[in-house]
Each structure stands twice: as C-alpha cells, then as structure tokens.
C-alpha positions in Angstrom: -11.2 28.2 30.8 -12.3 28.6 27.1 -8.4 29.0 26.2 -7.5 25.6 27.5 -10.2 23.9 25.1 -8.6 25.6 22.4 -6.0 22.9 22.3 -8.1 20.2 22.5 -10.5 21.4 19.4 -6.8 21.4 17.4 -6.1 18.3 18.5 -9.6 16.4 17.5 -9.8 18.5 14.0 -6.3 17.1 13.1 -7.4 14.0 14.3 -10.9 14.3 12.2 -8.7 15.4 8.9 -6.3 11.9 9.2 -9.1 9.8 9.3 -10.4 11.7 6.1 -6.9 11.9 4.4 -6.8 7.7 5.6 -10.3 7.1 4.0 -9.5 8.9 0.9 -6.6 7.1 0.5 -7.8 3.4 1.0 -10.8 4.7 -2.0 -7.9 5.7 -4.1 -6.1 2.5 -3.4 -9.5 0.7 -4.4 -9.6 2.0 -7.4 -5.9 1.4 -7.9 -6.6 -1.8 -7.6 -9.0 -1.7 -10.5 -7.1 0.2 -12.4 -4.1 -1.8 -12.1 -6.2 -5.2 -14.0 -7.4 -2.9 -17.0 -3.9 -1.4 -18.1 -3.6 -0.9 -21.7 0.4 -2.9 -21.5 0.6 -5.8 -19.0 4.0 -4.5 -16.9 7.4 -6.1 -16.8 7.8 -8.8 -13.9 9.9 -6.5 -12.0 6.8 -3.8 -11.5 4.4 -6.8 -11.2 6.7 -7.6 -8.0 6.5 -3.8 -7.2 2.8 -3.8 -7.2 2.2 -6.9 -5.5 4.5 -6.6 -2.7 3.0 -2.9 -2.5 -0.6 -4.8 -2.3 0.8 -7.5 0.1 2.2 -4.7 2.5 -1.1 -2.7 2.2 -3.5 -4.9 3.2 -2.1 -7.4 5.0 1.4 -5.6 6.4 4.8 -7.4 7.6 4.8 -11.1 6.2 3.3 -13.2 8.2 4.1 -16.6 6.7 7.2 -19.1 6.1 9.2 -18.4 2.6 8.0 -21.2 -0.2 9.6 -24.6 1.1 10.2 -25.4 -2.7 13.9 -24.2 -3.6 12.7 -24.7 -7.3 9.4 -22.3 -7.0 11.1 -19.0 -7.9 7.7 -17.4 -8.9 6.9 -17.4 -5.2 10.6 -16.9 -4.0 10.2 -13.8 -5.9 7.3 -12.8 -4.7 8.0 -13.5 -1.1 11.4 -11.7 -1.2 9.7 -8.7 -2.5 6.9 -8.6 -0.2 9.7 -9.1 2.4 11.8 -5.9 1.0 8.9 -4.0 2.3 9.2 -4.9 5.6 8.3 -1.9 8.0 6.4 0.3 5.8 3.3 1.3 6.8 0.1 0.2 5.5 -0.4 3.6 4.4 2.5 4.3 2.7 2.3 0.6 0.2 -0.7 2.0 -0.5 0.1 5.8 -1.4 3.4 3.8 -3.6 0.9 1.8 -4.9 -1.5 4.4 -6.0 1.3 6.3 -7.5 2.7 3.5 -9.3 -0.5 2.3 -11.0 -1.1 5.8 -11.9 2.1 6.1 -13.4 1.6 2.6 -15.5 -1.8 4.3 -16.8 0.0 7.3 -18.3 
C-alpha cells in the first residue's frame, strides 16, 4: 500500500515546485517592471510595443476590449495590434518574455 502513495508524493512535490517556479517568476516580473522605468536609454517604439503588449498579456491575458474607434489614433492602434499579436500566450510566458527582454535592455 505504501508503493501506491509513492505516486501521489511525485505528483504533489511537482505540483509544490510550479507554484514556487510561478511565484518566483511573477517576483521577477515585479521587479521587471521596475526595472523597465529606470533604464539608462529610453527603448525604440517598436520594443516599447514589445514590452507593453508583453505587460498587457501578463497581467491581464487575451484582449478583452474593442480596437480604438478613432482610425486617426495610431498610438493606440499600435498598441492594441500588438497586444493582439500575443494572443494565446500564456500569462506565464509574457511574463518570462518580458523578464528577459527588460533584462536584456538593462545590459
């Protein structure tokens, strides 16, 4: 009977380790996020659309709202379309991309 719980330890340690890996991750992201506002060169506006679609997708997930009504607001078109591109990626993921893409802006 011992052999059978066996399993089930396995199971709820690899459980126990994803939660740590996931909690780990969302401090890293945190401090990302910091990181990202104190950069010593402000980034081009095609990896300030990388990092806030990345944020978008990470905390919020899929878009959830209409694209801008206003055919003349590209900042916003931009942003939405990018944000969009993401559609499908895990929370997780955006925010491992976006932990490795702020580190990489930092040098």
């Amino acid at each position: 009977m011992n052999g059978g719980l066996k399993p089930v330890f396995i199971v709820i340690n690899h459980i126990l380790s994803l939660k740590y890996l996931i909690m780990d991750l969302q401090k890293q992201f945190e401090e990302a996020t910091t990181n990202s506002k104190n950069l010593s060169e402000k980034p081009s506006n095609e990896v300030l659309l990388q990092l806030y679609s990345l944020y978008k997708q990470a905390t919020t997930g899929d878009v959830n709202s209409e694209p801008p009504s206003n055919p003349f607001d590209f900042v916003n078109k931009a942003k939405y379309d990018a944000w969009v591109s993401l559609k499908g990626k895990t929370k997780e993921a955006a925010m491992q991309e976006y932990v490795d893409l702020v580190n990489r802006l930092k040098g």
